[in-house]
C-alpha positions in Angstrom: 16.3 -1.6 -10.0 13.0 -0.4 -10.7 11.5 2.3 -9.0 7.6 3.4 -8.6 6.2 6.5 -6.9 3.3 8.4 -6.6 1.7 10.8 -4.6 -1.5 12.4 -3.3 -3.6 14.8 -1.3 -6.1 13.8 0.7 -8.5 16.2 2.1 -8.6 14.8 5.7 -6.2 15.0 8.7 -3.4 12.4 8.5 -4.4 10.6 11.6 -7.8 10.0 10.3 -6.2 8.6 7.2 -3.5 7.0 9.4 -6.7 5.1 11.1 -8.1 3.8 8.2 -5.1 2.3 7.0 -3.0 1.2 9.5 -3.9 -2.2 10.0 -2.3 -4.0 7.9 -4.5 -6.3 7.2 -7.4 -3.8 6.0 -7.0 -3.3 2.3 -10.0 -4.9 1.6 -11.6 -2.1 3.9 -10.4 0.9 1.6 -8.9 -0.7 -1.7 -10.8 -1.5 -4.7 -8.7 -3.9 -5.9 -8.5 -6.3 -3.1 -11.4 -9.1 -2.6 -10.5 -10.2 1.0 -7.5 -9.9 3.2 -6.0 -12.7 6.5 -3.2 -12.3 8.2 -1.0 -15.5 8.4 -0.5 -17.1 11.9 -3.2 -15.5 13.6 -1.1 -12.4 14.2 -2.0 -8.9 14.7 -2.3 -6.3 11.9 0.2 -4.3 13.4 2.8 -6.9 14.4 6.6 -6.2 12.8 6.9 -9.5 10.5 3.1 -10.3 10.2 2.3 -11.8 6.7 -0.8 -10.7 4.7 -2.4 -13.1 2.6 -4.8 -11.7 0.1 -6.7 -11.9 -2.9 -7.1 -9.6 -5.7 -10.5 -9.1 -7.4 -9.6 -11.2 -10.1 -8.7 -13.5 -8.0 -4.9 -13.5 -7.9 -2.6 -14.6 -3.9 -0.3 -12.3 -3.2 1.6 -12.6 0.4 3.5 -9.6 1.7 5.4 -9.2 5.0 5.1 -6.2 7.2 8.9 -4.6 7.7 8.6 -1.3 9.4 5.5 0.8 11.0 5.6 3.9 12.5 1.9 5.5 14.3 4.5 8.5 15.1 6.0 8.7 11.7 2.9 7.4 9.9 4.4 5.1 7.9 4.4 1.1 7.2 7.0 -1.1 5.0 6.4 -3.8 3.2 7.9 -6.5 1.1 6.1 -9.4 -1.4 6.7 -12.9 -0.9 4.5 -13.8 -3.6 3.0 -12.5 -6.0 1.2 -12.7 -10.0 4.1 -10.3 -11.2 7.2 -11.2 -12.9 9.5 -9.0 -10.1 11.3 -9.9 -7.1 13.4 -8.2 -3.9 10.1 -5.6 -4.0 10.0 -3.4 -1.2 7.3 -0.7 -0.8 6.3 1.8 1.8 2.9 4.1 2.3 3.8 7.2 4.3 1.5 9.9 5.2 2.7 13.4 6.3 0.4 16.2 7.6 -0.3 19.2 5.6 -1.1 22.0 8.5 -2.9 24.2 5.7 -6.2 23.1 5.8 -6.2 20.0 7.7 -4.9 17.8 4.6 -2.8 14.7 4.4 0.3 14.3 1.6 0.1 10.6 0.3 3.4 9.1 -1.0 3.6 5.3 -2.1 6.6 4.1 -3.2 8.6 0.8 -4.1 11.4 -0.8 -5.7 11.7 -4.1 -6.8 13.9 -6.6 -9.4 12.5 -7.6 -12.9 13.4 -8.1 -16.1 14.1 -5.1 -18.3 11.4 -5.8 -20.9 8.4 -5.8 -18.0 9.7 -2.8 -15.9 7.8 0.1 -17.9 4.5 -2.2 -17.5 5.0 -3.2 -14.4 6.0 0.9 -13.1 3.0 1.5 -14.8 0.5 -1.1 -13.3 1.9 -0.7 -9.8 1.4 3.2 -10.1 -2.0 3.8 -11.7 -3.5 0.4 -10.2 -1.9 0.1 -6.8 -0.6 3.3 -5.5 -2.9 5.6 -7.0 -6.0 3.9 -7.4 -5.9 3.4 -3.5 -5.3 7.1 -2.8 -8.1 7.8 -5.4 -10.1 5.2 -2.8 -9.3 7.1 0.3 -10.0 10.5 -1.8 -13.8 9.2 -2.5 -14.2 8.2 1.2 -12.6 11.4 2.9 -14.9 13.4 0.2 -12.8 14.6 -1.8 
């Protein structure tokens, strides 16, 4: 199984952070990477099992499901129905935790997912430094820091 982490400080309390992000639906809002964003079925973007259809800027579908959220625990899970990658069984979570020293946020995106052997360093690597950390790079810009 492969694994991906990465992790951030963001110089902005964690419920502002929290706000921006929590609908699941709003990565077009504060990722760079995605072009537009709708969730399936006319569901809310905070409804347990709500499917998120979007499109990359190149213009690649991916469809992930929403598994767990938490506005106490500031936290939301996710798997990928479909997707450009060659992986499979990926699960991911984004989970913020205050940092009481200075009003900061601590940013941790994680996932794990199937694939072959040959892609797993590229694919570690693409989710990490294009996903994962070029949104907390995002939400550093807009927070200012």
């Amino acid at each position: 199984m492969a694994r991906v982490f990465v992790s951030s400080v963001i110089n902005a309390e964690a419920s502002a952070v929290w706000d921006r992000i929590r609908d699941f639906n709003a990565m077009p809002r504060w990722h760079p990477r995605i072009r537009d964003s709708r969730i399936e079925d006319a569901l809310p973007g905070d409804k347990i099992g709500c499917i998120r259809n979007f499109h990359l800027q190149s213009g690649e579908t991916i469809r992930e499901k929403l598994v767990g959220m938490s506005d106490y625990d500031l936290f939301f899970s996710y798997t990928m129905l479909e997707g450009p990658m060659p992986l499979w069984d990926y699960m991911a979570t984004l989970r913020l935790t205050p940092i009481t020293d200075g009003n900061r946020t601590f940013a941790e995106w994680s996932a794990e997912f199937e694939c072959d052997p040959k892609d797993e360093a590229g694919l570690v690597e693409g989710i990490g430094t294009n996903v994962f950390q070029g949104g907390f790079d995002a939400l550093k810009r807009h927070f200012g820091g």
